[in-house]
SEMARPA-909080 format. One record per residue (C-alpha): x, y, z negated; residue in one letter. Coordinates in steps of 0.2 Angstrom, whole numbers, padded with zeros to 4 digits, always signed. Example, Ala and Ser with C-alpha at 12.3 -4.5 7.8 and 13.67 -1.06 7.14 Angstrom:
2
+0062-0022-0039A
+0068-0005-0036S
END
This chain:
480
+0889+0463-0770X
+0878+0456-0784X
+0882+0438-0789X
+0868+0427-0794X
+0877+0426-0810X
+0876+0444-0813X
+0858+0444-0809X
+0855+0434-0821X
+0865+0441-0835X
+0858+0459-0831X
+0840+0451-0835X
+0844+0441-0850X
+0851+0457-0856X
+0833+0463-0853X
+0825+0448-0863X
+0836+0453-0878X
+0828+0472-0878X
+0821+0467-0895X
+0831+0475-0908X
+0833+0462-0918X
+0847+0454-0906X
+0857+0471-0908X
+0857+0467-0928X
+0862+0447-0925X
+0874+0454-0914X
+0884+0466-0926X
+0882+0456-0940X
+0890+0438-0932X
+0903+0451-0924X
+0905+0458-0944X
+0906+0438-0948X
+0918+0435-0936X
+0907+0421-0929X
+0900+0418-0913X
+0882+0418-0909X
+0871+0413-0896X
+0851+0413-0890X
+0846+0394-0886X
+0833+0384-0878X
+0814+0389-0876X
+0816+0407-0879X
+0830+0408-0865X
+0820+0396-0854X
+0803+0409-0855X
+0813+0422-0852X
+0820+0417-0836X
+0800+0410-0832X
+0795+0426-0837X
+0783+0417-0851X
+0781+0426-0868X
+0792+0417-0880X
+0791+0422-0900X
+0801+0410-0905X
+0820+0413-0907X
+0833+0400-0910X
+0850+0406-0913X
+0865+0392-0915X
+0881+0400-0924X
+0896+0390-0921X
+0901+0392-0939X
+0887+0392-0954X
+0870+0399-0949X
+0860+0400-0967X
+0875+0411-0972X
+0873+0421-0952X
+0853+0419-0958X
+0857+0428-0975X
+0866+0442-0969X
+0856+0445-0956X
+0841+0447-0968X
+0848+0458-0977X
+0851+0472-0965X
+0833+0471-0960X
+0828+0474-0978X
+0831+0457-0986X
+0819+0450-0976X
+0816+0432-0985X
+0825+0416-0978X
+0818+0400-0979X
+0832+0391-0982X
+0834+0370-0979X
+0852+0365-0983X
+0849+0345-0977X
+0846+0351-0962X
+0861+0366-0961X
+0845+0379-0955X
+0837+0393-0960X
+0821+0402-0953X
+0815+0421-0957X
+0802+0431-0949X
+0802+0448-0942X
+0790+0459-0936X
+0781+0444-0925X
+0796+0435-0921X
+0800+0416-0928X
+0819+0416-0931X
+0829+0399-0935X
+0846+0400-0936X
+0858+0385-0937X
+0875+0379-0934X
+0880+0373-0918X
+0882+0355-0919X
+0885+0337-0911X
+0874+0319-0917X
+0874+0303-0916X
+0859+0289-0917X
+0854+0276-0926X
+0845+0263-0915X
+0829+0261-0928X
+0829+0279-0931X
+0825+0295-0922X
+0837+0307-0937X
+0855+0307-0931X
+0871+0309-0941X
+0874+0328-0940X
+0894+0335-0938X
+0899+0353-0934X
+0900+0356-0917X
+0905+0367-0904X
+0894+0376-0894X
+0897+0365-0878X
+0892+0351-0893X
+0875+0357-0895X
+0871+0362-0876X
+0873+0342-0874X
+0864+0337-0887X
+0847+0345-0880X
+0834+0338-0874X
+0834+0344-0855X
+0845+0356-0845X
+0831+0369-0844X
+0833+0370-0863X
+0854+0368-0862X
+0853+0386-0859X
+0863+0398-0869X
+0864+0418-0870X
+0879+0427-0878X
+0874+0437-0892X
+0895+0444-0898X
+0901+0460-0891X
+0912+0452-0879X
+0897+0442-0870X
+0882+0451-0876X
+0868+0444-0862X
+0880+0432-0853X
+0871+0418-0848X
+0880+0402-0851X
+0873+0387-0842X
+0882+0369-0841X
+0871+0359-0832X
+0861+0369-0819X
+0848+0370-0830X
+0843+0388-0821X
+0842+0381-0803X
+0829+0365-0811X
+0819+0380-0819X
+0821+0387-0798X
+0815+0369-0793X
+0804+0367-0805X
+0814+0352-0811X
+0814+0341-0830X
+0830+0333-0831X
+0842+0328-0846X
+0858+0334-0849X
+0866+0319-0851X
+0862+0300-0844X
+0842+0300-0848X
+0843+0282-0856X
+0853+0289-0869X
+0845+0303-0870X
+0828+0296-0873X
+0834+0281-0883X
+0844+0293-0896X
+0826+0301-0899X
+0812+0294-0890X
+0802+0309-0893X
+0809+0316-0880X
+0800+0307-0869X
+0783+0314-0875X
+0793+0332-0873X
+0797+0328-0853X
+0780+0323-0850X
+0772+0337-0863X
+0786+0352-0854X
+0781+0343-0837X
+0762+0346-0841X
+0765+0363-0850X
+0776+0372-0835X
+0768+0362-0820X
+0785+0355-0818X
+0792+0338-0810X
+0801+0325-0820X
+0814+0322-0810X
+0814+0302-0804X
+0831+0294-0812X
+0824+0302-0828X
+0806+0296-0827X
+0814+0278-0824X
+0821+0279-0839X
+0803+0285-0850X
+0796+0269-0841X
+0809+0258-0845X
+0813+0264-0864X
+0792+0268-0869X
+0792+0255-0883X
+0805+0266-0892X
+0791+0278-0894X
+0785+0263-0908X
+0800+0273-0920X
+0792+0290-0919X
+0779+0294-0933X
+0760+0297-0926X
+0764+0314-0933X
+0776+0319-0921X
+0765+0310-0907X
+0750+0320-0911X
+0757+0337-0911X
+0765+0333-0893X
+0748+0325-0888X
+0738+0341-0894X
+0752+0352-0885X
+0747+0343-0868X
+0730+0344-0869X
+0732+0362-0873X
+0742+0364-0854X
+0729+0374-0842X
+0731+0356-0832X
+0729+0344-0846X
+0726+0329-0834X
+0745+0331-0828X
+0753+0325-0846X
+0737+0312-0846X
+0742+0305-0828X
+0760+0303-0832X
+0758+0295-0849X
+0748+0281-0840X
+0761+0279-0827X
+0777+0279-0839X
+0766+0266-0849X
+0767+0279-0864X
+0749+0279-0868X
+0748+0260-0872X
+0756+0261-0886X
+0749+0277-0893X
+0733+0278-0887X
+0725+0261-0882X
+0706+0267-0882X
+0709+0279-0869X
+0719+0267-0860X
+0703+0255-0858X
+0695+0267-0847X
+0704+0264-0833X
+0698+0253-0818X
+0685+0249-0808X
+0674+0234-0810X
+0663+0227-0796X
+0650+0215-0798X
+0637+0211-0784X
+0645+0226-0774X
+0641+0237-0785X
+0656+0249-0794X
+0656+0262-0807X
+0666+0274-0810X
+0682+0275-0814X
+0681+0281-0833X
+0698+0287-0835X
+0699+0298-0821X
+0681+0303-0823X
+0688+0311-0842X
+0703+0319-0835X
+0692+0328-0822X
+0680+0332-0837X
+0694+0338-0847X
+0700+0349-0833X
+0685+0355-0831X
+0682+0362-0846X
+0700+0369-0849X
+0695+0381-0837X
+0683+0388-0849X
+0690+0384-0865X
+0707+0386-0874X
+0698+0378-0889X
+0710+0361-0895X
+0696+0352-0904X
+0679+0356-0889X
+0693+0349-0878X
+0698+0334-0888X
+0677+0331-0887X
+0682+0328-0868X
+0695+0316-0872X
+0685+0307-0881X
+0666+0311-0875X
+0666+0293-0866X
+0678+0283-0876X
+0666+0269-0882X
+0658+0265-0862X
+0671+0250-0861X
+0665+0240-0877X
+0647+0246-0871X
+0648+0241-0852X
+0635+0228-0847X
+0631+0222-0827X
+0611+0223-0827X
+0608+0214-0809X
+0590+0227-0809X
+0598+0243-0813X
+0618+0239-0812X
+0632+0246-0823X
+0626+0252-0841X
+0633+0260-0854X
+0618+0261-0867X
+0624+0269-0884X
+0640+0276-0879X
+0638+0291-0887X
+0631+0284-0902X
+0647+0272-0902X
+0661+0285-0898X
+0654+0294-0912X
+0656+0281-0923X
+0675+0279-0915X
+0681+0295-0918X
+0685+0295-0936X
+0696+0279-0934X
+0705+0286-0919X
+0709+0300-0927X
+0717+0291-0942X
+0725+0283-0930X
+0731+0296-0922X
+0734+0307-0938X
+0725+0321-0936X
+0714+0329-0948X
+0700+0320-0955X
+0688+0337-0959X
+0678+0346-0952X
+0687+0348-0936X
+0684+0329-0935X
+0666+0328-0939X
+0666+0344-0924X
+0672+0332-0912X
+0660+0318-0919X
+0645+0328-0917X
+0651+0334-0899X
+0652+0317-0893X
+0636+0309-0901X
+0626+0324-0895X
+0635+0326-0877X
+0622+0317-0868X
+0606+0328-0872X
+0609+0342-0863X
+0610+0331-0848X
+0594+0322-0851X
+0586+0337-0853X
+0591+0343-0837X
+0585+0328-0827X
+0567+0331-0836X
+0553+0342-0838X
+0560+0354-0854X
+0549+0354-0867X
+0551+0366-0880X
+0551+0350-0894X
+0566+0342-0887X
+0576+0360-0887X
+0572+0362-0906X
+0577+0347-0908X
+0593+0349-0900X
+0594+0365-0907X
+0592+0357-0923X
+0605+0344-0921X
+0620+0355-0913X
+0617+0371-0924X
+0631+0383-0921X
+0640+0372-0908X
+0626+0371-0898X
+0634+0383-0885X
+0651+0373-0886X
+0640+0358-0881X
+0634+0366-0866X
+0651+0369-0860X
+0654+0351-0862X
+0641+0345-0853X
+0642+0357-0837X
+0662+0350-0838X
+0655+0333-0837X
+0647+0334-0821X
+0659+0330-0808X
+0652+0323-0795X
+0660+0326-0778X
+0644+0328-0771X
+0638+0346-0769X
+0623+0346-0766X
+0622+0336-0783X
+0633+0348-0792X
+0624+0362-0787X
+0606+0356-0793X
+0612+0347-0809X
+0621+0367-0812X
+0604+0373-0810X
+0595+0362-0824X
+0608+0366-0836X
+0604+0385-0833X
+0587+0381-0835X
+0590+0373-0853X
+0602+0387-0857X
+0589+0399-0852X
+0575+0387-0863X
+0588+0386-0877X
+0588+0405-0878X
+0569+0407-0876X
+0565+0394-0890X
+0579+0402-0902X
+0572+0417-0900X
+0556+0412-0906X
+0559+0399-0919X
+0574+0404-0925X
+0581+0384-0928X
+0601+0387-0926X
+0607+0380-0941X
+0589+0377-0948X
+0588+0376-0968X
+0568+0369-0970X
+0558+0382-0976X
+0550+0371-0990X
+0561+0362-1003X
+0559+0346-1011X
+0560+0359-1028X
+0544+0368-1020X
+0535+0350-1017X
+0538+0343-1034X
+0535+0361-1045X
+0517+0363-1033X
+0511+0342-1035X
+0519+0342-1055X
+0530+0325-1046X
+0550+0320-1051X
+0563+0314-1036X
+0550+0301-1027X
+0548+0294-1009X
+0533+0306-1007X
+0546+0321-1006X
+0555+0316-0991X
+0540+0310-0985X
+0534+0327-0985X
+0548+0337-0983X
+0550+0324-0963X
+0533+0329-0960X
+0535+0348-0962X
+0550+0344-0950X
+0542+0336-0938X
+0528+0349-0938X
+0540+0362-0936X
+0551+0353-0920X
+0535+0349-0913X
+0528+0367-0914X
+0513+0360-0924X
+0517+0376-0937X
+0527+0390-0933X
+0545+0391-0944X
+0540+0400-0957X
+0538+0398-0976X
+0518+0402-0975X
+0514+0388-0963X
+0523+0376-0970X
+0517+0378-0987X
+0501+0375-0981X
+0506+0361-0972X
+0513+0353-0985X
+0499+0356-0996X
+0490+0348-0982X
+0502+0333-0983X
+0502+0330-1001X
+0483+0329-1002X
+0482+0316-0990X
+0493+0307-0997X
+0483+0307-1014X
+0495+0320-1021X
+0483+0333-1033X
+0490+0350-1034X
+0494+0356-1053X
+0499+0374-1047X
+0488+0383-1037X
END
């Protein structure tokens, strides 16, 4: 009869089909070391997730185990780091970092331990949960054994994040960690199991040590879950997002004045982000979610007429988002200025589907979004999460009906990315004028001609109107 054990070895066997573990193998075995898979790429395996990544711990010296390896696939090049005892190649589409198997200690002000050579059963207890503690022989004598020390197969069964060792150690020794439970939690749909999720909540200022780096690259990994609100939610409750992201942490609540609520704005953006996930594997249209409503606390006023505002969010969250992600570390270019535009612009499409669309306000919009016009729509059809249906269902409709408007007038007039069809270098040469306030003053007339659909977008009729425009201005033409 089949044990469970040999279940499992006869599928690891599988995950190792890749011939690139047969060369590893006879190589270590050449060395006379011993070699095993680890972590993630053993954890996918067993989840039946596609996993590119390979990390290989040799209980002896990996960059030499790298470098030998390399050189019987065709001296591959290593990248070699001998602070840190690793070595990474690539073949074919696989990531592969070897190092030597290894035991740390910590520093209580820092997150880099003091690194010794270790055993095997070292390095299985110095990671980060049990479901990545897992190990898979790569030698002759254990090819596709499945070593596991702390049930780290059956809390993949239960769907289970748990530490291998006390968490409090765990996640004091490298407070990262934490964002890792919560990011693998959020990532695999899994539970953090309740001793270990003590622990985040009773250690979160330790996450003060960890560079905002580290921080963002877990942060984007979450929002990049297919349920991003999970890692969200638990961040909140462990008290993780106080300390590295306070703005976001100022949407939650509910205020009553007079009877009157609104929202609950933290909750209203995790719905939004979740909403648009389902559409949209896109990092930076999802952080435009995260943020789309950052600025309504500063801008929340009680008007007894009309009751809760938030007049000028957008314009204000737009005007937040470069400092939040400076903050936060991530890049201040163009995928900043993206998510600027998204969240200044992310209430127009709803305006114009609570009115009568008129073919000036989509140039304008058309105008303003360019290129990311149809990201735009996506966010604002996210945004509307109303649990009423009948709502839902009529504000769907408008938005088709501006999607279907956007399509008619950028057919016709061509604004996407609109370059004006007269330059300031035509006005000048045609009035014999230098740089002057009458340029731009004609040059914004042309434009407003154009959005407002008084001349068509072409190079003929704004010519004439801006010979039109000059002259009554006092301008006299020196070129005819």
């Amino acid at each position: 009869m089949s044990t469970e054990k040999d279940i499992h070895t006869s599928s690891m066997v599988e995950a190792l089909a890749h011939p690139v573990f047969k060369v590893v193998s006879a190589v270590a075995d050449e060395m006379g070391v011993d070699a095993y898979v680890v972590g993630g790429f053993v954890r996918d395996a067993i989840l039946y997730r596609p996993c590119k990544d390979i990390d290989i711990v040799v209980v002896g010296k990996g960059i030499d185990l790298a470098l030998n390896v390399a050189a019987r696939l065709g001296d591959k090049q290593v990248n070699v780091f001998k602070n840190f005892g690793t070595a990474q190649l690539v073949y074919e589409d696989y990531d592969i970092e070897f190092v030597g198997a290894r035991k740390e200690s910590y520093n209580r002000e820092s997150r880099k331990p003091v690194v010794e050579d270790g055993t095997l059963e070292d390095d299985q207890k110095r990671r980060d949960f049990t479901i990545n503690a897992l190990a898979i022989g790569l030698n002759k004598k254990n090819y596709g054994v499945l070593l596991d020390p702390f049930n780290g197969v059956k809390d993949i069964e239960d769907r289970i994040i748990r530490t291998p060792l006390d968490p409090d150690i765990t996640y004091s020794d490298d407070p990262l960690r934490m964002m890792r439970a919560i990011r693998f939690a959020a990532q695999l749909d899994f539970k953090i199991e309740p001793k270990s999720f003590e622990s985040i909540c009773k250690n979160k200022e330790r996450i003060k040590i960890i560079s905002k780096e580290r921080i963002a690259e877990e942060l984007n990994k979450m929002i990049l879950a297919d349920i991003p609100s999970i890692g969200f939610e638990l961040l909140f409750d462990s008290g993780l997002l106080h300390f590295i992201f306070p703005e976001m942490v100022a949407l939650y609540g509910v205020e009553i004045i007079n009877g009157q609520g609104h929202k609950d704005n933290f909750y209203h953006t995790l719905q939004v982000l979740d909403n648009l996930s389902l559409r949209t594997k896109d990092l930076w249209l999802r952080w435009s979610a995260v943020l789309h409503d950052i600025a309504k606390p500063p801008t929340k006023r009680f008007d007894p007429k009309v009751g809760w505002t938030f007049h000028g969010h957008e314009d204000k969250g737009a005007r937040m988002v470069p400092k939040i992600f400076a903050e936060l570390k991530l890049p201040q270019n163009e995928k900043m200025k993206y998510v600027q535009k998204m969240v200044l612009l992310h209430l127009r499409p709803i305006v114009l589907a609570h009115e009568t669309v008129t073919d000036s306000a989509v140039r304008r919009l058309l105008l303003e979004a360019g290129d990311d016009i149809d990201d735009l729509m996506l966010l604002c059809e996210a945004d509307i999460t109303t649990k009423d249906f009948g709502k839902q269902k009529r504000y769907l409709k408008n938005f088709q009906l501006v999607r279907q408007k956007l399509k008619e007038v950028e057919e016709k007039d061509n604004l996407r990315n609109w370059q004006p069809p007269v330059s300031g270098q035509d006005i000048m040469e045609y009035f014999g004028i230098g740089p002057s306030l009458q340029v731009g003053l004609i040059k914004d007339a042309i434009r407003e001609a154009v959005l407002e659909g008084t001349i068509p977008n072409q190079r003929e009729a704004a010519l004439n109107y801006m010979i039109k425009t000059g002259k009554e201005m006092g301008l006299t033409p020196v070129k005819s």
